[in-house]
Structure formats: structure tokens, C-alpha cells
C-alpha positions as CSV (number, residue, x, y, z in Angstrom):
1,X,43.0,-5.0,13.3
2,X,43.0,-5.2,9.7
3,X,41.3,-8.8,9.6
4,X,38.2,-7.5,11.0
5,X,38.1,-4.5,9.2
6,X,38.5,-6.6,6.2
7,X,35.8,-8.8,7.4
8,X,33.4,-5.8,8.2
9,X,34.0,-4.1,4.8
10,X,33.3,-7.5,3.3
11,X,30.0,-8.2,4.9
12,X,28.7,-4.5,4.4
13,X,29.8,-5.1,0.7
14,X,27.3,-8.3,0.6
15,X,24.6,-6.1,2.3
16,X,24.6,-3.1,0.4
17,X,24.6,-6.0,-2.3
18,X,21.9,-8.5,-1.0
19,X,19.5,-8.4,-3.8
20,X,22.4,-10.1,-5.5
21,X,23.1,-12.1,-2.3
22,X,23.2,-16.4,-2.5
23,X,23.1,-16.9,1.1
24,X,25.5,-19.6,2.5
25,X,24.7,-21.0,6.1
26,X,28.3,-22.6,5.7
27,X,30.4,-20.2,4.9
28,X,28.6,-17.4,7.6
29,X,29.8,-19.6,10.0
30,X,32.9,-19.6,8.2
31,X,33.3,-16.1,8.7
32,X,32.1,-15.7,12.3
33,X,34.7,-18.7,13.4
34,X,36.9,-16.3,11.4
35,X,36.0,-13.1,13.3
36,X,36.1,-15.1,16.8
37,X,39.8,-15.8,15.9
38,X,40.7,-11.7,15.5
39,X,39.1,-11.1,19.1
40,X,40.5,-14.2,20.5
41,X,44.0,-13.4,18.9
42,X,43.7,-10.2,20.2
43,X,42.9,-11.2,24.1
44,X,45.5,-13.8,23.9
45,X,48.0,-11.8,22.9
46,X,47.0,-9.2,25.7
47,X,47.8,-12.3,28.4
48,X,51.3,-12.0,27.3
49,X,52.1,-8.6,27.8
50,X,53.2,-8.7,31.5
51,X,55.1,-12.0,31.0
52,X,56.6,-11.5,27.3
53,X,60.2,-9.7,26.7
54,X,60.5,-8.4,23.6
55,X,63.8,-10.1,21.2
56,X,64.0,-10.2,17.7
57,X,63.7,-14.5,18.0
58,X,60.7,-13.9,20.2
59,X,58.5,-11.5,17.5
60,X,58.4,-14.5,14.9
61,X,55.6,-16.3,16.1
62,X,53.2,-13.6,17.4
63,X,53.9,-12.3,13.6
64,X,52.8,-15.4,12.4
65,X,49.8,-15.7,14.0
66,X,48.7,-12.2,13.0
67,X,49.4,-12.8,9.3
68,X,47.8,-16.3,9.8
69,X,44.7,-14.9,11.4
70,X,44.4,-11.2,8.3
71,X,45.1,-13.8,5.7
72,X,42.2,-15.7,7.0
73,X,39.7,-12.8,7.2
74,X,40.9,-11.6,3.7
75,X,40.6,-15.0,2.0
76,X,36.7,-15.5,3.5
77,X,35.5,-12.6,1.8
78,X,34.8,-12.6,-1.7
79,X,35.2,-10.4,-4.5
80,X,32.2,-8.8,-5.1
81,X,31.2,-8.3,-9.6
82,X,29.8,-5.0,-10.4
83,X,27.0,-7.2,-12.0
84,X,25.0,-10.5,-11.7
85,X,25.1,-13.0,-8.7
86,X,27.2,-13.2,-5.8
87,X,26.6,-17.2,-5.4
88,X,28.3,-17.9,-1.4
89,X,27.2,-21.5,-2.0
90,X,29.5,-22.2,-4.8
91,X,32.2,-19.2,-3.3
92,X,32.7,-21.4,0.1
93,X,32.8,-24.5,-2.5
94,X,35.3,-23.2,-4.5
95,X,37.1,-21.3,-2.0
96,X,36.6,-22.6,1.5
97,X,39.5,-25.4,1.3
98,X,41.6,-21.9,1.0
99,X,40.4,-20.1,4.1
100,X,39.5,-23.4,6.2
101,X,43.5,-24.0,5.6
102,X,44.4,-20.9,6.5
103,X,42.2,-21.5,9.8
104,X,44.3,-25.0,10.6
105,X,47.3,-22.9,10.4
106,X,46.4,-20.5,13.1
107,X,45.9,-23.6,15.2
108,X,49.2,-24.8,14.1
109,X,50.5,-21.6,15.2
110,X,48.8,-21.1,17.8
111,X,50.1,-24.6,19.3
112,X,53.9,-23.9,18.5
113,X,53.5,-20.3,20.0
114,X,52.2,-22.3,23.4
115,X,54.9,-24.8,23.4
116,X,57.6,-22.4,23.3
117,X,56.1,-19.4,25.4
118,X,53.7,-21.3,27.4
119,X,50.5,-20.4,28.6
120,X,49.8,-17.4,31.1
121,X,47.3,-18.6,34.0
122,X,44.8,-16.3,35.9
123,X,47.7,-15.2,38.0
124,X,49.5,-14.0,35.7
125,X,52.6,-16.7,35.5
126,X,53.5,-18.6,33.1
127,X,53.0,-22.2,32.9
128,X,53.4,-25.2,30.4
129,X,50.5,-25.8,28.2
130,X,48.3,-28.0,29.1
131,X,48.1,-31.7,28.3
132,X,44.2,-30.9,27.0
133,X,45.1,-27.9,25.3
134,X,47.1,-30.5,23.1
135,X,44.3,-32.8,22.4
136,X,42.3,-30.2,21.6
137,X,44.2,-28.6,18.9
138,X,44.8,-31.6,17.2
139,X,41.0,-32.2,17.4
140,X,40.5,-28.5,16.0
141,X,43.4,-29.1,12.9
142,X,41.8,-32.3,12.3
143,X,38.3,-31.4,12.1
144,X,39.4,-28.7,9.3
145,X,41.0,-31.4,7.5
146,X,37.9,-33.2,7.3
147,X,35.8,-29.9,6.5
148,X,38.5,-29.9,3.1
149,X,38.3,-33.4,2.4
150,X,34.4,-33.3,2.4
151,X,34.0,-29.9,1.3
152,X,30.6,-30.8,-0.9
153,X,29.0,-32.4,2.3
154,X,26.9,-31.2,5.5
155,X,31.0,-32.1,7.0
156,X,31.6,-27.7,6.6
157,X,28.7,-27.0,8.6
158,X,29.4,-29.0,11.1
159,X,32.9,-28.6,11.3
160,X,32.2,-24.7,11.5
161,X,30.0,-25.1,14.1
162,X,32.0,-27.1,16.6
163,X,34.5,-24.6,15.3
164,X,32.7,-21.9,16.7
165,X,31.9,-23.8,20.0
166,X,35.2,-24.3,20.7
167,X,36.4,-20.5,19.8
168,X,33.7,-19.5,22.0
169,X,34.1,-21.2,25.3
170,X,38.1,-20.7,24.4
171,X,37.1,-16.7,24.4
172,X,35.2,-17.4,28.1
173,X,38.5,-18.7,29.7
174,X,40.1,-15.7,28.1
175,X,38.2,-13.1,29.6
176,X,39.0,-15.3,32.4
């Protein structure tokens, strides 16, 4: 997809530039959370093909979510200057509200795409989404609410982190 080549172009930028290089703890996490959502985006959207009929109402959503999910990848990255620092510290302070929105989003998405398709189980059927699958996404969209509102705090890091916990046991179920 074009959000990870975006995100792949970006991070070989920063290594063929790492003498330059301010490493971030926070926003790396940032952008593996980020690349977690093109894979899991991907696979979910595979658990739909066998159950999904094609209408011009129905194409909305999906389309949503995969602007939602490029926009993401492209906002993570930074612009890399043909001279002087590249300072990921002060890039995820300045910019992380921007792509940790765009992340909430996807949930949001992600959420209203559920409640009106459904989920697919293991069989292949389509069911109603779950009662925890609720909770959980309200958990995820508020925890990225918190990672804005303390942005200058360890809150990024450890909102990215359970970020990425979540994002990965969600890809487990996925592969099923």
C-alpha cells in the first residue's frame, strides 16, 4: 500500500541520514503502531472479501479507512532538510497531536465500519461486533486523547506502547 511505502521511504530517509538523526523512543513507536495499522488494515479487509458485496453505499467506509490509515503513515514521517539536524524529539512534539489524531480516527472508523458491516468470525459468517470490541475502542480513542493532551509527558510513550500491544494481539486474532 502506499502508507507503508511511505513509511519505508521515510525511515530509509532517516538512515541514510542518521548522522543527523535525534532519535525519538516516542515517536518510533509512533511509527511502528503506525505500520501495525497498514498490515492490520490490510488482513481485515481480507476477512471481508467472501462476505462483502460490492455497492456504491458500501465502498465509503473501507475508503475511509484507507485514507485514514496513508494519511497516518504520511503525517509520521518528517520532512527531511538538506542540512543541519533532524530533531524527532521536538518533530513528535510538534507534530505527534497530528498523526496520533489521525490514529483515533482509524479507530473511529474502524468502529463505524464494524457496526454497520459487522465482524466476520473464523467461519467465515458474519456476526455483530462484539460488546468488548466496543470497550476496547473507546479505550484505544481515549488513550490517544490523553497521548494529545499530555503530549510533553512520558503519557506518548506509554500510550504508544499499549497502542502497540493492543495492534498486536488484534493482528494474532487476525491471522486467526
Amino acid at each position: 500500500s502506499a502508507g507503508v511505502a511511505a513509511l519505508l521511504s521515510g525511515v530509509a530517509r532517516l538512515i541514510q541520514e542518521s548522522s543527523r538523526v535525534v532519535f525519538s523512543w516516542t515517536h518510533a513507536l509512533w511509527m511502528l503502531v503506525i505500520f501495525e495499522f497498514q498490515i492490520n488494515m490490510w488482513l481485515k479487509a481480507w476477512s471481508y472479501h467472501s462476505t462483502y458485496s460490492l455497492a456504491p453505499a458500501s465502498v465509503l467506509l473501507p475508503m475511509m479507512m484507507a485514507v485514514l490509515v496513508y494519511l497516518s503513515a504520511a503525517l509520521v514521517i518528517p520532512q527531511v532538510p538538506p542540512t543541519g539536524e533532524i530533531d524527532l524529539p521536538a518533530f513528535h512534539r510538534g507534530e505527534g497531536p497530528k498523526y496520533i489524531a489521525a490514529v483515533a480516527a482509524i479507530y473511529v472508523a474502524a468502529f463505524t465500519l464494524e457496526i454497520a458491516l459487522g465482524e466476520v468470525d473464523r467461519s467465515g459468517h458474519m456476526v455483530p461486533i462484539a460488546p468488548s470490541t466496543i470497550i476496547i475502542r473507546f479505550v484505544l480513542i481515549g488513550a490517544c486523547m490523553a497521548a494529545i493532551i499530555w503530549r510533553r509527558s512520558w503519557v506518548p510513550l506509554a500510550v504508544g506502547a499499549f497502542q502497540l500491544v493492543m495492534n498486536t494481539i488484534y493482528l494474532f486474532q487476525l491471522l486467526g
